[in-house]
N, C-alpha and C positions, 0 to 999 in steps of 0.2 A: 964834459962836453956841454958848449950852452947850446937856451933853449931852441935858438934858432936852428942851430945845427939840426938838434934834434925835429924840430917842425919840417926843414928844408928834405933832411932823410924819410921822413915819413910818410911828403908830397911827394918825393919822386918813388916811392915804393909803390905808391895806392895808384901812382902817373901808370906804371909798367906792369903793374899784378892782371892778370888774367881775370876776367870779369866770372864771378860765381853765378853759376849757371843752374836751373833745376835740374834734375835727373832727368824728366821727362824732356827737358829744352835737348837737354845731350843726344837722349836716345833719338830724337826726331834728327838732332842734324848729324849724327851718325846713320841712321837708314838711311836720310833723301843722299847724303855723299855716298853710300856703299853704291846705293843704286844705281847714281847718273853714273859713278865709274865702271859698275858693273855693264851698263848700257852702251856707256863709249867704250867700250873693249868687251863687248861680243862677239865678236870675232875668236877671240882667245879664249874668254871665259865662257861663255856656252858649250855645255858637251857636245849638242849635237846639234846638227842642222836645223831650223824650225821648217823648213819645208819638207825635208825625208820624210816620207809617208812606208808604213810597212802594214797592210793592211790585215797580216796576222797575228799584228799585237794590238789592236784595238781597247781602249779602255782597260789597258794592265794597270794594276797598281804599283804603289813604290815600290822600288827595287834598288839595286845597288847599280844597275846601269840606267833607270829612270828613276828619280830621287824624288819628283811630283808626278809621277806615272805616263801614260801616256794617253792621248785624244782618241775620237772618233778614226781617225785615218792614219794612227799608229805614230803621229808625232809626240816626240819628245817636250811636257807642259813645260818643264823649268826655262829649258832653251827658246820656247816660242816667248814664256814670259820677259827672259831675258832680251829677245831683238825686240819684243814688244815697247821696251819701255825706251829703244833707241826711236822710237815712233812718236811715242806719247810724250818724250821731254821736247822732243824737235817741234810735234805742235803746237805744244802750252805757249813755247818760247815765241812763235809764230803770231798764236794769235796775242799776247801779251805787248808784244813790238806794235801791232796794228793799232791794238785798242790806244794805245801812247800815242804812237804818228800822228793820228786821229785826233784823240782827249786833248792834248796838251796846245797846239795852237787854239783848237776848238775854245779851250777855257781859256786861254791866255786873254785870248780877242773878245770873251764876250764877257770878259772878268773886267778886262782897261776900258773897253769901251760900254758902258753897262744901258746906256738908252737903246737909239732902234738897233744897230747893230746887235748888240750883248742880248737884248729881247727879244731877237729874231732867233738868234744863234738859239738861246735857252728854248725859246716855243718849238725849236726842231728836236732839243733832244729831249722837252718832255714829250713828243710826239711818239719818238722809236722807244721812251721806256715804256710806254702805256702797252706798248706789245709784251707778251711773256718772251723770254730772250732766246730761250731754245727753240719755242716755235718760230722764230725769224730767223733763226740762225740755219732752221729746217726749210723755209722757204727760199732763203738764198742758196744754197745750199744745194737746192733738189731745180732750182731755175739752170746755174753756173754747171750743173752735174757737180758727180760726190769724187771726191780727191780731198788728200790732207791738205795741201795748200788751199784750198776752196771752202770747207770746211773749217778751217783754222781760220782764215780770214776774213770767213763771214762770223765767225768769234769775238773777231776785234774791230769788226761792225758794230756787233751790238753793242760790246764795253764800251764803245770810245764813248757816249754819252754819260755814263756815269761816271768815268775818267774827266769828261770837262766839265760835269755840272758841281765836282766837289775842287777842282781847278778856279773855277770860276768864281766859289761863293770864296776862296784863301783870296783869290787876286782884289776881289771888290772889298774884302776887308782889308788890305793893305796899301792898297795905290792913294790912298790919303794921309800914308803915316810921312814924316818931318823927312826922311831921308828918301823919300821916294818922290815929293814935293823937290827939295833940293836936287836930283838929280835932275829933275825935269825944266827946274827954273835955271841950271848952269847948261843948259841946252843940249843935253841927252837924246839922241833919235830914241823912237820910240820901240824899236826894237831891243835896244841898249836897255831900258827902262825895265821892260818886259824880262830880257835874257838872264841879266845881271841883277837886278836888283827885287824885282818881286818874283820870278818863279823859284829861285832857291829858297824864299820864303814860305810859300805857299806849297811846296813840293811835299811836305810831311805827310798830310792826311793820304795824299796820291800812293802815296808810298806803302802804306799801310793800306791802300784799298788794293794795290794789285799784289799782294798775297792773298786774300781773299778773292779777288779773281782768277788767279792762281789754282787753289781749288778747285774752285767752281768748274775751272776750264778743262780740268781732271775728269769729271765726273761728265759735262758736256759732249767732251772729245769719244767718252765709253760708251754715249746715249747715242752717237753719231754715227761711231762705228757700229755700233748694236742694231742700228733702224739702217745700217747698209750703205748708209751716206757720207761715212770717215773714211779711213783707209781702205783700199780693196785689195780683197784675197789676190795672192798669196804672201801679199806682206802679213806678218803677225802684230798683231794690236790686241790690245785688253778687253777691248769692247766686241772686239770679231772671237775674240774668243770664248769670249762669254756668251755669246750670239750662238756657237757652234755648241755650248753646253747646253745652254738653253733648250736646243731641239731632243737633247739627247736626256733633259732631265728626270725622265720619268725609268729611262733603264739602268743610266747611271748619274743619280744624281750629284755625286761627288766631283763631277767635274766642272760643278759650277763653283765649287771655294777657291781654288787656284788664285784665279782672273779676278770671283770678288771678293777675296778678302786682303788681294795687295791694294786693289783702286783705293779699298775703304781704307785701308794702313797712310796709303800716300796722301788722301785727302786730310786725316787725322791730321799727320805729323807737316803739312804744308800751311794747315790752322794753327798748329802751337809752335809755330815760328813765326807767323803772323801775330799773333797776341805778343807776344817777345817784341818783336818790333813794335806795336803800338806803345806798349809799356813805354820802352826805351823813346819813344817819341814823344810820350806824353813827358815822361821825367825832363828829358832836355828843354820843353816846351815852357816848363814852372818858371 
């Protein structure tokens, strides 16, 4: 066989092989999959209802008919946990979509046009970062009244300025490269400009910031529902749940690891999927 063959077989092998993955990169996108699937099919997969309350099994431990025991008001944890996180993915995704809507014109505009406009645009969102983002997100929040959609979306209030300002610094370092010049001199509107040729450019670092908002918005969503202002009872959430152990910590403190030691797991494993993608970003980027 000559060599070419052989080179030609070799490229298409390494073209189709499965990309080697760490252990830890697996275990992480095995849990967030087990989960979201576990969450869109709570219905089926949940043993029991997370609303039944049976107030003469209060704070049981596991058992073969409660496998995480059960709450202050006799509900079943595993299954509260389970509708909980049909709660908590529908948020993230919620305010994740906001913070983009928001970020990405936001940067587009103040990336192409970088004088008064782009330095207006910028002076607004170093304005809303100077605030801590939870506390803002707690004052919209507690203004609009407390619901997931209100909550979630005062989320991607906050983000969208850090979404445009790392938007904005990819757009200004590209709108003067030779093929972004040529589109614009063969008479491209400038939406065209923007759409097609510098946001797929500039789109990398975005990409790899909202996994880490991603996170964040995990751990926000539990501070929101915990301070009262995320989901309201009787829907089941991570944060109202840990809110409900909370009160009860000192008699049974055990019913506070449930609730946080999956937040802490999903934040973990939603970081080393994010480092994965920067990697992978930065490699393509060389």
């Amino acid at each position: 066989m000559s060599q070419l063959a052989l080179t030609t077989a070799g490229e298409t092998r390494a073209k189709w092989a499965l990309p080697r993955l760490h252990p830890g990169l697996w275990l992480s996108y095995c849990f967030l999959g087990t989960l979201i699937a576990a969450s869109v099919l709570a219905s089926f997969v949940a043993p029991h209802s997370p609303t039944d309350q049976n107030l003469t099994n209060t704070f049981a431990g596991p058992s073969a008919q409660h496998l995480l025991g059960t709450d202050g008001f006799g509900r079943d944890v595993l299954s509260r946990l389970i509708w909980g996180g049909r709660s908590a993915f529908f948020g993230v995704a919620i305010a994740v979509a906001v913070s983009l809507l928001l970020g990405i014109p936001w940067g587009l505009i103040a990336g192409y046009w970088p004088r008064w406009i782009g330095a207006s645009l910028l002076r607004v969102a170093d304005a809303l970062l100077a605030f801590p983002g939870l506390v803002l997100a707690v004052a919209i929040t507690g203004v609009l009244g407390p619901s997931l959609i209100t909550s979630m979306s005062a989320l991607g209030v906050v983000y969208a300025p850090t979404i445009a300002r790392i938007l904005a610094a990819g757009v200004s370092e590209t709108r003067n490269r030779d093929f972004v010049l040529s589109a614009r001199l063969s008479g491209c509107p400038p939406h065209v400009v923007l759409l097609r040729h510098l946001l797929p450019h500039a789109i990398g670092p975005v990409v790899v910031q909202v996994t880490v908002l991603t996170g964040l918005t995990f751990l926000a969503q539990a501070a929101l529902s915990f301070l009262g202002l995320g989901i309201q009872p009787p829907t089941p959430s991570w944060g109202g749940d840990l809110s409900d152990a909370y009160l009860h910590i000192l008699s049974a403190p055990q019913q506070i690891l449930p609730s946080g030691i999956l937040i802490s797991l999903v934040v973990l494993a939603v970081y080393r999927v994010g480092d994965a993608v920067r990697d992978r970003m930065y490699v393509r980027g060389r």
